[in-house]
VEXMARLUM-891234 format. One record per atom (N, C-alpha, C): residue number from 0; residue in one letter; atom name; x, y, z. Coordinates in nm, 3 decimals. Layout:
{seq = NUM | type = A | atom = CA | xx = X | yy = Y | zz = Z} .
...
//
This chain:
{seq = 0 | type = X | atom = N | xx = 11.629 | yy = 10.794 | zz = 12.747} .
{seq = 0 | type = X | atom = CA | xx = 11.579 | yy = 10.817 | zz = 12.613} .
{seq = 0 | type = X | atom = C | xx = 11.430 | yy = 10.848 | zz = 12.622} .
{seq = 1 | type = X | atom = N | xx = 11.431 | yy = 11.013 | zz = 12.602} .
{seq = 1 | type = X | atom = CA | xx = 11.268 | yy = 11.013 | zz = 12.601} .
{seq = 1 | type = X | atom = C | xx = 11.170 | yy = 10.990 | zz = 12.446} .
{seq = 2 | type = X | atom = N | xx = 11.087 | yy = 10.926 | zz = 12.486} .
{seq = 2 | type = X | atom = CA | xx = 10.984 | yy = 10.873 | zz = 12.373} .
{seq = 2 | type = X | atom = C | xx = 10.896 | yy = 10.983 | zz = 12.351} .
{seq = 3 | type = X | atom = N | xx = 10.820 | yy = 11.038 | zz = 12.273} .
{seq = 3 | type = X | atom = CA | xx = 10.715 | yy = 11.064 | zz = 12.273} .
{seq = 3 | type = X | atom = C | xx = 10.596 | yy = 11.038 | zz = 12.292} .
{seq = 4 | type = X | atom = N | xx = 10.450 | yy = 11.085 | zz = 12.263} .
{seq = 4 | type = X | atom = CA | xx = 10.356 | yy = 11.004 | zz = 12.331} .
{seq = 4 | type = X | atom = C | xx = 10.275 | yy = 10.883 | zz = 12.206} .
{seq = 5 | type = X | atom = N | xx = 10.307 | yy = 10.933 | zz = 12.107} .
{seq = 5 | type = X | atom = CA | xx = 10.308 | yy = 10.866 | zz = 11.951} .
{seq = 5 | type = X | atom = C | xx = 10.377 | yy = 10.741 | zz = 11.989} .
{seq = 6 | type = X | atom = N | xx = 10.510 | yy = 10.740 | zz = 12.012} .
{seq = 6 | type = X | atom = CA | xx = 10.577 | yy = 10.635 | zz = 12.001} .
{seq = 6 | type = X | atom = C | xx = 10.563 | yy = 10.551 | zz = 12.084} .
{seq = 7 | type = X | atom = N | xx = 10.482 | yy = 10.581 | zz = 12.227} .
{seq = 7 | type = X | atom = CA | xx = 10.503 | yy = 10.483 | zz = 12.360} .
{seq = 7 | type = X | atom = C | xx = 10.312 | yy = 10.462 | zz = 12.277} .
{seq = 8 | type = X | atom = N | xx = 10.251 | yy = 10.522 | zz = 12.205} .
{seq = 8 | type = X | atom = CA | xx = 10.127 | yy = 10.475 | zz = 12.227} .
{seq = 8 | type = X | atom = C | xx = 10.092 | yy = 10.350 | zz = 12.157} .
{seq = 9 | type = X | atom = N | xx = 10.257 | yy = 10.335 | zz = 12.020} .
{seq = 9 | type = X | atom = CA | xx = 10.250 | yy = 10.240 | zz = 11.910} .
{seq = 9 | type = X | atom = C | xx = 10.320 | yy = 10.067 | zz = 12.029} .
{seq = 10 | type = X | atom = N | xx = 10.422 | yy = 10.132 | zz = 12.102} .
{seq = 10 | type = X | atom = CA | xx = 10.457 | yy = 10.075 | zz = 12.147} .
{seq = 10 | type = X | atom = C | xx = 10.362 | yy = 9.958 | zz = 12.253} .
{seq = 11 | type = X | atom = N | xx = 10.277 | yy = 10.039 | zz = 12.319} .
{seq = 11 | type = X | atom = CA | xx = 10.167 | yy = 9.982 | zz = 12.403} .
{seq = 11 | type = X | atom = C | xx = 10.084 | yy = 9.920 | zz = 12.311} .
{seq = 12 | type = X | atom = N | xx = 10.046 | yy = 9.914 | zz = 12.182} .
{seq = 12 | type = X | atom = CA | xx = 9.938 | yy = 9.871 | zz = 12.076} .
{seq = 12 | type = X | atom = C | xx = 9.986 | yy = 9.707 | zz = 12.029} .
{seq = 13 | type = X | atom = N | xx = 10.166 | yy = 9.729 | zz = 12.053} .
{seq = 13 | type = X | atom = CA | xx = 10.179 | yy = 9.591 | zz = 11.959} .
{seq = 13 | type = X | atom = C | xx = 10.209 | yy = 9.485 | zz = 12.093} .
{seq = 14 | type = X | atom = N | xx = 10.195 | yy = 9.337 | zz = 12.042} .
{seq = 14 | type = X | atom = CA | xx = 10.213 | yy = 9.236 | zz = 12.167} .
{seq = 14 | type = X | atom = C | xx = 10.345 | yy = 9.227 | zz = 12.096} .
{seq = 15 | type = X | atom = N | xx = 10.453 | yy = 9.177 | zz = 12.202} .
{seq = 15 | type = X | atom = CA | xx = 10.563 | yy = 9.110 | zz = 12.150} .
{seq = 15 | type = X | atom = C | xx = 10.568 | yy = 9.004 | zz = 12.079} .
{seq = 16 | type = X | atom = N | xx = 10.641 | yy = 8.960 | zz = 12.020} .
{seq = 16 | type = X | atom = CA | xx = 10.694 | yy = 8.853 | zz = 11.899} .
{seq = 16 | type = X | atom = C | xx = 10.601 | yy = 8.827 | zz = 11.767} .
{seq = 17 | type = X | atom = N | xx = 10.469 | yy = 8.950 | zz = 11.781} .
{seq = 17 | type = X | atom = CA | xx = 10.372 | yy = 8.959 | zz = 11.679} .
{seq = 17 | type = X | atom = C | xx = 10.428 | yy = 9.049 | zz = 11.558} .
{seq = 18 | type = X | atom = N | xx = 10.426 | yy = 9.027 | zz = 11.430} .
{seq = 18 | type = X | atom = CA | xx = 10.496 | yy = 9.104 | zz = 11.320} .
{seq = 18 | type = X | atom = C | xx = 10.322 | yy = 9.199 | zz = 11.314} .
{seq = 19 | type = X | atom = N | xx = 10.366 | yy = 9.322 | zz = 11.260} .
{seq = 19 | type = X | atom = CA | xx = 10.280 | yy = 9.410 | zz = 11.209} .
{seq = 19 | type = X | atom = C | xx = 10.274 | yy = 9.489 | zz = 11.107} .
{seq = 20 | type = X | atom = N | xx = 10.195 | yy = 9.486 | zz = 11.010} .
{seq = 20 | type = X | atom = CA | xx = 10.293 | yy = 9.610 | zz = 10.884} .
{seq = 20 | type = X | atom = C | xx = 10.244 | yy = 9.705 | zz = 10.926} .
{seq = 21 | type = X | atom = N | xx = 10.304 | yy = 9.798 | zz = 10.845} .
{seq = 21 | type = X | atom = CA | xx = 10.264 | yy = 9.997 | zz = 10.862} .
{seq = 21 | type = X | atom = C | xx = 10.098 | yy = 10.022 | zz = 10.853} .
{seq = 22 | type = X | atom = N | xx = 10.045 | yy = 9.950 | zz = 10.805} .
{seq = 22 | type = X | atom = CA | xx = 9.889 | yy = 9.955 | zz = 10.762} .
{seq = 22 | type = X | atom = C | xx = 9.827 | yy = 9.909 | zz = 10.906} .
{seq = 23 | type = X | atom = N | xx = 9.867 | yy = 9.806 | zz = 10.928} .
{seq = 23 | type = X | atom = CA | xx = 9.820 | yy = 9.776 | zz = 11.044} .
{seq = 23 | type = X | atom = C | xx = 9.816 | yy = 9.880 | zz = 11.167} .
{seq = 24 | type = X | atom = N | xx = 9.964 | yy = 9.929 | zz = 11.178} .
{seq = 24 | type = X | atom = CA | xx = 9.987 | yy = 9.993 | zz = 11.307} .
{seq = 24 | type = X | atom = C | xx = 9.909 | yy = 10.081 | zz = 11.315} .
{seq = 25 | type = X | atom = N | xx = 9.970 | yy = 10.220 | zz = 11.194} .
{seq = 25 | type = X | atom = CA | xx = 9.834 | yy = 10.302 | zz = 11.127} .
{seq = 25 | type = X | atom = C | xx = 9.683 | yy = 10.287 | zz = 11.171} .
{seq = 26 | type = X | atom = N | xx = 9.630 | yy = 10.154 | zz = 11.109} .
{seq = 26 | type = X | atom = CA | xx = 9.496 | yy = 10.164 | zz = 11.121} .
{seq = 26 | type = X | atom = C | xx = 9.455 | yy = 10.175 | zz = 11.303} .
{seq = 27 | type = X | atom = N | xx = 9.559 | yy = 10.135 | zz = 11.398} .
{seq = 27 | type = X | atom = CA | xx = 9.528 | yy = 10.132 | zz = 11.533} .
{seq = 27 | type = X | atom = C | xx = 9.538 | yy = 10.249 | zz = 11.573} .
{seq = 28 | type = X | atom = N | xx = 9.656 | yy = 10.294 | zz = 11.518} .
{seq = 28 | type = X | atom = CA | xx = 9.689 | yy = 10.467 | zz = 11.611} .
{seq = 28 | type = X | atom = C | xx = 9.592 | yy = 10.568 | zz = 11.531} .
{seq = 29 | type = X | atom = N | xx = 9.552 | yy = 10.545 | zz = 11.424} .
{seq = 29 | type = X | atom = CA | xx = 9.480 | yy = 10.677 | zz = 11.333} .
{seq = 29 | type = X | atom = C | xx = 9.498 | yy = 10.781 | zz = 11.291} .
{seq = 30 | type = X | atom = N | xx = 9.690 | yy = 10.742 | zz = 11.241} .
{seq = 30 | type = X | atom = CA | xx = 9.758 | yy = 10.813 | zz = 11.123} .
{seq = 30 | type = X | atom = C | xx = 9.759 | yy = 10.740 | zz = 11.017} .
{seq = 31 | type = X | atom = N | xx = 9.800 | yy = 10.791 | zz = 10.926} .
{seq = 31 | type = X | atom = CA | xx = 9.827 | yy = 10.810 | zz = 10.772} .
{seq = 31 | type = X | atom = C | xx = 9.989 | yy = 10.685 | zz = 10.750} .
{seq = 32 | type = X | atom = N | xx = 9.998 | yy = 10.627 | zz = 10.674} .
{seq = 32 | type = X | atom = CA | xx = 10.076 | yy = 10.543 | zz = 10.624} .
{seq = 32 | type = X | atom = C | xx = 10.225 | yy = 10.607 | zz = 10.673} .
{seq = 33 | type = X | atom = N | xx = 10.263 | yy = 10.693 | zz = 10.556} .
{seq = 33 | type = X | atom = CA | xx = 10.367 | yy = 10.752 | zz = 10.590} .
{seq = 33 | type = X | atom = C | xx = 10.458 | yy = 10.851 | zz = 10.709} .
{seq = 34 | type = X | atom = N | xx = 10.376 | yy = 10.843 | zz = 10.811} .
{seq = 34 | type = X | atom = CA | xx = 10.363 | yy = 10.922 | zz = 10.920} .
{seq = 34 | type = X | atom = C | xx = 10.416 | yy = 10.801 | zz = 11.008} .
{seq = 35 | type = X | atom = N | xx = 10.297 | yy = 10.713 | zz = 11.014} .
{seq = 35 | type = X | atom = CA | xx = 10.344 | yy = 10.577 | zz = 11.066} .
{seq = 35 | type = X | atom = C | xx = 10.468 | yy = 10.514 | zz = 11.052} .
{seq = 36 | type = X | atom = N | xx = 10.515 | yy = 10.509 | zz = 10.893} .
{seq = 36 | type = X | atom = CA | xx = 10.602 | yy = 10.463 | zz = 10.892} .
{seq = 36 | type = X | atom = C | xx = 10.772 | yy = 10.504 | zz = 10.957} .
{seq = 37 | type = X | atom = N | xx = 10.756 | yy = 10.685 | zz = 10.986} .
{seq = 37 | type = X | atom = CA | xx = 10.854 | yy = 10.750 | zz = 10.992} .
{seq = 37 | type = X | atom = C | xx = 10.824 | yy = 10.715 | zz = 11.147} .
{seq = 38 | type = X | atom = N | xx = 10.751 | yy = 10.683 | zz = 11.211} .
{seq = 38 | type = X | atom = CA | xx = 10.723 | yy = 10.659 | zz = 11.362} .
{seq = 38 | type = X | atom = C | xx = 10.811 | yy = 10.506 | zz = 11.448} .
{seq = 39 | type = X | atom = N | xx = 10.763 | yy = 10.414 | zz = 11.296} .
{seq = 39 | type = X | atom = CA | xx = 10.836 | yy = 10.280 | zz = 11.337} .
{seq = 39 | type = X | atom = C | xx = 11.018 | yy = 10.275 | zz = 11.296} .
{seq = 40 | type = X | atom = N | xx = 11.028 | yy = 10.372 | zz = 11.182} .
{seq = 40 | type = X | atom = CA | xx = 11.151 | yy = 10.362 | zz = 11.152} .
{seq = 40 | type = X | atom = C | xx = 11.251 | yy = 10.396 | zz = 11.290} .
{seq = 41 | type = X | atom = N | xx = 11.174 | yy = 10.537 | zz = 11.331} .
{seq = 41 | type = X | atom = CA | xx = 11.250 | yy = 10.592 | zz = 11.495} .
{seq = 41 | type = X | atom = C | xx = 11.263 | yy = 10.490 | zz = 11.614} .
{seq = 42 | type = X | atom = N | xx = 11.170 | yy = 10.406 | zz = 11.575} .
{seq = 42 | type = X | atom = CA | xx = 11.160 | yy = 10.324 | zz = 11.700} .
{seq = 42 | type = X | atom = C | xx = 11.273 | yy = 10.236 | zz = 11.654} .
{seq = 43 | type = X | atom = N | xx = 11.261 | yy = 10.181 | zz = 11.559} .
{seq = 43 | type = X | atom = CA | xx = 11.413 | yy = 10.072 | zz = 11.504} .
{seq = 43 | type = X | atom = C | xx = 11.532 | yy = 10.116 | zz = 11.545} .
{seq = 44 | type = X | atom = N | xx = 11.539 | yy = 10.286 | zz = 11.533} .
{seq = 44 | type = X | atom = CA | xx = 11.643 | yy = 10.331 | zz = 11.566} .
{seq = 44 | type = X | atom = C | xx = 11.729 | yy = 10.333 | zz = 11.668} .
{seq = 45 | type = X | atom = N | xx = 11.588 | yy = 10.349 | zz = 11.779} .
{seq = 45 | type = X | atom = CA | xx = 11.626 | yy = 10.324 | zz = 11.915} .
{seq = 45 | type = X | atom = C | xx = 11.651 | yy = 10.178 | zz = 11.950} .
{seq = 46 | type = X | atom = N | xx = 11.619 | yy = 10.060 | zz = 11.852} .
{seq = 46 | type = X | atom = CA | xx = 11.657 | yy = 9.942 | zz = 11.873} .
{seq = 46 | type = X | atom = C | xx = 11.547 | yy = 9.907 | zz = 11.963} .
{seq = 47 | type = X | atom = N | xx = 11.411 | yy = 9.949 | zz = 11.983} .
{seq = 47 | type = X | atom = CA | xx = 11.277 | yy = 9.915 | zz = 12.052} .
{seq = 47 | type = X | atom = C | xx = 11.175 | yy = 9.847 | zz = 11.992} .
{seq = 48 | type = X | atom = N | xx = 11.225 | yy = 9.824 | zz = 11.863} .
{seq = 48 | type = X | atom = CA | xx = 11.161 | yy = 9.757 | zz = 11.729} .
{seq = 48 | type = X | atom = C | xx = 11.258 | yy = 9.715 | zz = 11.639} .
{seq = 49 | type = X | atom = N | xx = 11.243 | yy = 9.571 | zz = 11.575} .
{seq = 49 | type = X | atom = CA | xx = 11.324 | yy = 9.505 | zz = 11.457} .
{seq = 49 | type = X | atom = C | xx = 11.221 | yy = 9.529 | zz = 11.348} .
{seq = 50 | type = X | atom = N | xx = 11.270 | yy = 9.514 | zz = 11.262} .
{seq = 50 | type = X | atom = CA | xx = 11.199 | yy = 9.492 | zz = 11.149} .
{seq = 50 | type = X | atom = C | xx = 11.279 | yy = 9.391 | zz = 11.044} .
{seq = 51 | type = X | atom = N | xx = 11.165 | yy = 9.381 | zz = 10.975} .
{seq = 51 | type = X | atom = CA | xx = 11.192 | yy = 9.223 | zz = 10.854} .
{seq = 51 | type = X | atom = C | xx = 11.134 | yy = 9.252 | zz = 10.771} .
{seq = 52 | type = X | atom = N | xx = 11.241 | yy = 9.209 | zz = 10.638} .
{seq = 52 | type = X | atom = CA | xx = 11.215 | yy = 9.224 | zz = 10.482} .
{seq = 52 | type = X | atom = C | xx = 11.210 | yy = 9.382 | zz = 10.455} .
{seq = 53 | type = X | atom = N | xx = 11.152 | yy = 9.420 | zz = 10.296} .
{seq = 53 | type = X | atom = CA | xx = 11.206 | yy = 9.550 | zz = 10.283} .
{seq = 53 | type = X | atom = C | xx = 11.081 | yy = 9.579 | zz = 10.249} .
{seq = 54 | type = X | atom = N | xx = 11.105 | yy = 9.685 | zz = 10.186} .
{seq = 54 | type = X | atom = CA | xx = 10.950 | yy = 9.774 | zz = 10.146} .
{seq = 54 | type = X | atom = C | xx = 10.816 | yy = 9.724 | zz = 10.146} .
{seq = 55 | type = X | atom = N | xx = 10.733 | yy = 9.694 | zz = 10.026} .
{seq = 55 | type = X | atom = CA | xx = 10.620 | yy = 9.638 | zz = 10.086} .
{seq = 55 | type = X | atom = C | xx = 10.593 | yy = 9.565 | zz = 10.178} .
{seq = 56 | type = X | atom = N | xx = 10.698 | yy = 9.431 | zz = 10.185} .
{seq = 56 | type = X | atom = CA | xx = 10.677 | yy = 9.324 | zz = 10.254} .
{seq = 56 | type = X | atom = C | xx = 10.739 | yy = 9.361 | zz = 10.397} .
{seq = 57 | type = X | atom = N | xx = 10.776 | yy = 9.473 | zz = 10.429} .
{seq = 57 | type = X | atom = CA | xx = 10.828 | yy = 9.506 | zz = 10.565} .
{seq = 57 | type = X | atom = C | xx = 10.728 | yy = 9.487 | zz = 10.707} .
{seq = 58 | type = X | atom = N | xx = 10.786 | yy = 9.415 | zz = 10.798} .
{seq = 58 | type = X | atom = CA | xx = 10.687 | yy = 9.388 | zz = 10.952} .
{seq = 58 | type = X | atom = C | xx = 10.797 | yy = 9.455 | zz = 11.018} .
{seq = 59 | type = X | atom = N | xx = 10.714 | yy = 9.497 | zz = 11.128} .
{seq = 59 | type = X | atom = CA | xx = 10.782 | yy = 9.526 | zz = 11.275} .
{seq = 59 | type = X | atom = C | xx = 10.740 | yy = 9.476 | zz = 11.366} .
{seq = 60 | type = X | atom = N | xx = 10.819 | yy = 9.421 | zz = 11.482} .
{seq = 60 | type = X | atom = CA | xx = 10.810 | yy = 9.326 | zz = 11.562} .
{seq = 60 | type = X | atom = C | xx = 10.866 | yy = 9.363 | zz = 11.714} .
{seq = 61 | type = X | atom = N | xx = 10.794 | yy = 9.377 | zz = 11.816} .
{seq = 61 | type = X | atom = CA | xx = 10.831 | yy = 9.446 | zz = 11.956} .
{seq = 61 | type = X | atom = C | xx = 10.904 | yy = 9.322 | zz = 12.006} .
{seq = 62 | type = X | atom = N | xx = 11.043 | yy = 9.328 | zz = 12.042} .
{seq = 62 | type = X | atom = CA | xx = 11.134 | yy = 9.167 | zz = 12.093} .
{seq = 62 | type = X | atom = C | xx = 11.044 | yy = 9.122 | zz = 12.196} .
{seq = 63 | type = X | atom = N | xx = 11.050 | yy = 8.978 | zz = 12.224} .
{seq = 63 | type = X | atom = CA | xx = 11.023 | yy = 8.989 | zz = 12.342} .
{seq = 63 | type = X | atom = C | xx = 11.099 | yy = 9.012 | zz = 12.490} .
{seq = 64 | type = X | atom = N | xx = 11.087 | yy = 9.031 | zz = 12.556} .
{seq = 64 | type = X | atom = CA | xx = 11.151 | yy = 9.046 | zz = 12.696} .
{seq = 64 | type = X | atom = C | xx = 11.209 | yy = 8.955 | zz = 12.757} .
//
């Protein structure tokens, strides 16, 4: 499964078992909210990220290993 360089760069940014919202991640990588968000959703997809709760209150969380 190839990643992109977006997605391995969000990936390298978060520590495991730390929750993060979209604002957060965003403010590290230095995109835009909604950009971000379509970034973490892909990653859920791949099951490389969980996420918790729904819309505003939504975190994403790298498992740990």
């Amino acid at each position: 499964m190839a990643l992109s360089e977006r997605h391995q760069h969000i990936l390298s940014i978060m520590e495991a078992g730390i929750e993060y919202s979209t604002e957060q991640v965003a403010e590290k990588i230095g995109l835009k909210g909604p950009r971000t968000r379509q970034l973490l959703n892909e990653l859920v997809n791949k099951e490389l990220l969980a996420c918790i709760g729904t819309t505003k209150r939504r975190r994403y969380i790298k498992p740990v290993d």
